[in-house]
N, C-alpha and C positions, 0 to 999 in steps of 0.2 A: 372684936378681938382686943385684947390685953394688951396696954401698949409697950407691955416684958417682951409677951412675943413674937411679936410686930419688930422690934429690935434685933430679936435671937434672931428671926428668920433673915431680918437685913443684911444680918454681921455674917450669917454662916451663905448666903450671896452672893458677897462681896469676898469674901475667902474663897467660894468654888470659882469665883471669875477670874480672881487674881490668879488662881491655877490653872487654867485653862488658856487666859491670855499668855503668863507662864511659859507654858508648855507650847504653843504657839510657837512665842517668838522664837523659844531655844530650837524648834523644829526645823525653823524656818535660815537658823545660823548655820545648821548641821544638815541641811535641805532632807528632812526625814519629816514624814508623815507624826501626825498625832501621837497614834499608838508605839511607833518605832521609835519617838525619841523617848516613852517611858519608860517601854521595854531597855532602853538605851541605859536609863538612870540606873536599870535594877543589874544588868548584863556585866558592867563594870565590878563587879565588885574581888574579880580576881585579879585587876590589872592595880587595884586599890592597895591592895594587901601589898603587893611587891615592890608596890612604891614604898609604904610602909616601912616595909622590910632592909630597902637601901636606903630612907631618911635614918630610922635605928641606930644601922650599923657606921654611916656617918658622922652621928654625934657622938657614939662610942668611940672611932675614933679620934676626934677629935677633940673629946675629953682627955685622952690619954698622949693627945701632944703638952 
């Protein structure tokens, strides 16, 4: 093997471990299985928005002091 992809393969390894350990740990702060804390990442994304939503409206007021 080509020691190019001999590298690739290392680097994209060590990227899926970093994710996995990752996802691990965050599992293990939130006591949620594997799967349940990713579904977690994707699940939030309406509690996201309405934070969004009152950061926004905050600085707007707060410009207009």
């Amino acid at each position: 093997m080509s020691k190019t992809i001999i590298t690739v393969l290392a680097t994209i390894f060590f990227i899926v471990l970093g994710f996995v350990v990752t996802v691990l740990i965050m599992g293990s702060i939130h006591d949620l299985s594997f799967v349940e804390e990713i579904e977690s990442w994707f699940n939030n994304s309406e509690t996201i928005e309405s934070t969004i939503d009152i950061g926004t409206e905050s600085i707007v007021n707060f410009l207009r002091i």
